[in-house]
C-alpha positions as CSV (number, residue, x, y, z in Angstrom):
1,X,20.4,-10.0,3.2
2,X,19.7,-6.4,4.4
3,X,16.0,-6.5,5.4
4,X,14.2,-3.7,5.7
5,X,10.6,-2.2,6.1
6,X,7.8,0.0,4.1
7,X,4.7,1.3,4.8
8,X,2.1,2.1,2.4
9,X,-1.8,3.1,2.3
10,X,-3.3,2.2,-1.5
11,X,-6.9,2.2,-0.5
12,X,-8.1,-1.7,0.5
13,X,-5.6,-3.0,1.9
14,X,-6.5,-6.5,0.1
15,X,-4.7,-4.9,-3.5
16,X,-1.7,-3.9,-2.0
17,X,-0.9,-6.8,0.2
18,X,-1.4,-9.4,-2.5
19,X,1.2,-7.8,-5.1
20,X,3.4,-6.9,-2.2
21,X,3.7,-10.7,-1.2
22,X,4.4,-12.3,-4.9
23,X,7.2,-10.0,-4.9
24,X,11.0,-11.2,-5.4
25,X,12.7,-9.9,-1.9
26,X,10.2,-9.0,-0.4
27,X,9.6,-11.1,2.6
28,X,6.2,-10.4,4.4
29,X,3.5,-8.0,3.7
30,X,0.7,-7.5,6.6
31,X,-2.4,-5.6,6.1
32,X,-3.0,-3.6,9.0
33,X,-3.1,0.1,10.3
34,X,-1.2,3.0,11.0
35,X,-1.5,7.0,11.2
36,X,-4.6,7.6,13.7
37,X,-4.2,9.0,16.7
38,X,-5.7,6.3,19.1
39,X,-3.9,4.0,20.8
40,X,-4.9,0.7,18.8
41,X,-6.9,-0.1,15.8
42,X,-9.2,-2.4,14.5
43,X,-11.1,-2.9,11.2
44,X,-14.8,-1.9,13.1
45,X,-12.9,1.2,14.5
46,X,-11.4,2.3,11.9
47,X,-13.9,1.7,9.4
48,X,-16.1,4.3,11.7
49,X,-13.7,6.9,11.0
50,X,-13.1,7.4,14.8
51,X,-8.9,6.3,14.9
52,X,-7.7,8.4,11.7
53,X,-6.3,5.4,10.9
54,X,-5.4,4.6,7.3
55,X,-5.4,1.0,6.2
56,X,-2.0,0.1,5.2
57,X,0.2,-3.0,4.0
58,X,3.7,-3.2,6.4
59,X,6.5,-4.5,4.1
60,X,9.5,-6.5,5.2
61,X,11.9,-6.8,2.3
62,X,15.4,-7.5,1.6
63,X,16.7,-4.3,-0.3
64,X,19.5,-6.2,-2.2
65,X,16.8,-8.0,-4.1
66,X,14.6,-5.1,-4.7
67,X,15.0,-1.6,-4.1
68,X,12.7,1.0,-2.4
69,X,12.0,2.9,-5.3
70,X,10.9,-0.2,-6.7
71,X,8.5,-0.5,-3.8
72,X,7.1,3.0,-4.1
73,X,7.2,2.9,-8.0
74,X,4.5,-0.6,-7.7
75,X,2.7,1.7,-4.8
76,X,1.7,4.3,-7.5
77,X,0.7,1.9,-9.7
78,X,-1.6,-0.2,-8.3
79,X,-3.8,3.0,-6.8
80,X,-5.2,6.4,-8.1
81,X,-2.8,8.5,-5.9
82,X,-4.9,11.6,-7.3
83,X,-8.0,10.5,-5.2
84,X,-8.6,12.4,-1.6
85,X,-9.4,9.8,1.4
86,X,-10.8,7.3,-1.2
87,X,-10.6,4.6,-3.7
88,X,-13.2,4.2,-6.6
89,X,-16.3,3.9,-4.3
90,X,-13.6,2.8,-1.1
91,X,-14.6,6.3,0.6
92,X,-13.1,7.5,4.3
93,X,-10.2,8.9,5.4
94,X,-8.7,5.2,6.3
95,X,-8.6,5.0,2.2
96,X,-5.9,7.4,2.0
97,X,-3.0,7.4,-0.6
98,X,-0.1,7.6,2.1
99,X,3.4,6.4,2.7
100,X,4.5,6.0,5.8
101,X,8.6,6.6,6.0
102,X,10.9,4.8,8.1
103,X,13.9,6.7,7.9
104,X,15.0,10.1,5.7
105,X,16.0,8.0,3.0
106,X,12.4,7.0,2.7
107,X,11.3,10.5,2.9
108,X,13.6,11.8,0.4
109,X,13.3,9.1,-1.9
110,X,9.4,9.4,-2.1
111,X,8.9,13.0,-2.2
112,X,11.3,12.2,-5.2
113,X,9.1,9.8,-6.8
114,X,6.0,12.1,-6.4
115,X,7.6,15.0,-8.1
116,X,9.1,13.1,-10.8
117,X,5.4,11.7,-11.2
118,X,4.3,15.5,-10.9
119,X,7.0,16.5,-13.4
120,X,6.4,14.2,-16.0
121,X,2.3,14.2,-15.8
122,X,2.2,10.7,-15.1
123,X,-1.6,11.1,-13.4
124,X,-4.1,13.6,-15.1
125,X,-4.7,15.1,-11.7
126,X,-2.5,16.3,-8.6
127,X,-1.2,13.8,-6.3
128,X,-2.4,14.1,-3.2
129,X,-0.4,11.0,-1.2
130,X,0.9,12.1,2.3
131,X,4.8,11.7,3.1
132,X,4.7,10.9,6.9
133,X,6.6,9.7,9.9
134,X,5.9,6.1,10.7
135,X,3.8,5.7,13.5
136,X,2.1,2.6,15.4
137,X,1.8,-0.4,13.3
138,X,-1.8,-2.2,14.3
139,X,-1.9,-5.6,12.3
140,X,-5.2,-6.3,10.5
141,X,-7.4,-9.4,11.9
142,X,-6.3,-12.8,11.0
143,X,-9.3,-13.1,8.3
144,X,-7.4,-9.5,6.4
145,X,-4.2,-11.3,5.8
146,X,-3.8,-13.4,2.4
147,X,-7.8,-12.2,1.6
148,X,-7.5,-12.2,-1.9
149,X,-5.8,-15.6,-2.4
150,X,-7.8,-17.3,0.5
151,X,-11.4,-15.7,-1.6
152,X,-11.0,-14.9,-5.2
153,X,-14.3,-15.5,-5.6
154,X,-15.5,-12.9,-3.5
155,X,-17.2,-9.9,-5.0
156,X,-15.0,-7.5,-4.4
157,X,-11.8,-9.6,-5.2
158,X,-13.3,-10.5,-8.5
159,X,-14.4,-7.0,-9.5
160,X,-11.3,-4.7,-8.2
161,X,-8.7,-7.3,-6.9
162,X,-8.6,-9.7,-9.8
163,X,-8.0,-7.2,-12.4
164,X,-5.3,-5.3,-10.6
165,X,-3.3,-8.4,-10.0
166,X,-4.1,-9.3,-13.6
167,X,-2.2,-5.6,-14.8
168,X,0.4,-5.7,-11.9
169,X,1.3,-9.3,-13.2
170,X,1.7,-8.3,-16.7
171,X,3.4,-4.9,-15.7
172,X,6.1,-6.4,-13.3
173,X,6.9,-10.4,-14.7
174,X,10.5,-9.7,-14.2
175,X,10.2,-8.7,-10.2
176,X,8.0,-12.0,-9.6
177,X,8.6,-14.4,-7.5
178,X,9.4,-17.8,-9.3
């Protein structure tokens, strides 16, 4: 096992994390916060737009089971990477499309992706996902991690979540855990 770890911001961090985590190989996935520039993050603080923080989902996975590319491939596809510091009506900088590299292997490989996206038209507008160094990790509260599975009832689970998971399910069978 060769574990490794990715960083991504999708918007609500609730999407990301529960595909992330019913992935083959991929060991954790935490919700939580990275790219501001003060020195710790919370969902209240962030959510005022005061840290620059993006909400992110912090992947620990074992790369001989699924690839990076992989990773970042699932990233574009659960999000509209096209969409400036938002979501659908998710709006605020700590919405951002962003991947957070770990390494220049990361970096190369997703200013790859992007321009194969870009090359092949893959998204009717320009992607505007940032490429940038790793910083700070700041988990998410307690009540953040697992949302979706712990309240599929919830509004917002049942109205963006559930269908997302219902696509990405259908889409990536093969990569699921058993």
């Amino acid at each position: 096992m060769a574990l490794q770890t990715a960083t991504f911001g999708a918007g609500c961090f609730w999407c990301l994390e529960a595909a992330m985590n019913q992935l083959n190989g991929v060991i954790s996935a935490l919700s939580g916060y990275m790219g501001g520039s003060a020195e710790t993050a919370n969902y209240r603080r962030v959510c005022d737009g005061d840290t620059g923080h993006a909400e992110v989902v912090q992947v620990e996975y074992d790369d001989t089971a699924i690839s990076y590319e992989q990773l970042c491939l699932i990233f574009f596809s659960l999000h509209d990477p096209t969409q400036l510091n938002r979501q659908g009506n998710d709006i605020g900088t700590q919405y951002r499309s962003a991947i957070f590299f770990h390494n220049d292997k990361q970096q190369h490989i997703a200013n790859n992706i992007i321009a194969e996206l870009k090359a092949e038209n893959v998204f009717s507008g320009s992607i505007v996902t940032e490429v940038s160094p790793v910083t700070a990790f700041y988990i998410a509260e307690e009540y953040h991690q697992g949302y979706f599975l712990k309240h599929p009832e919830q509004g917002y689970c049942q109205v963006i979540v559930a269908p997302k998971m219902m696509k990405f399910r259908q889409h990536y069978q093969a990569l699921l855990k058993s």
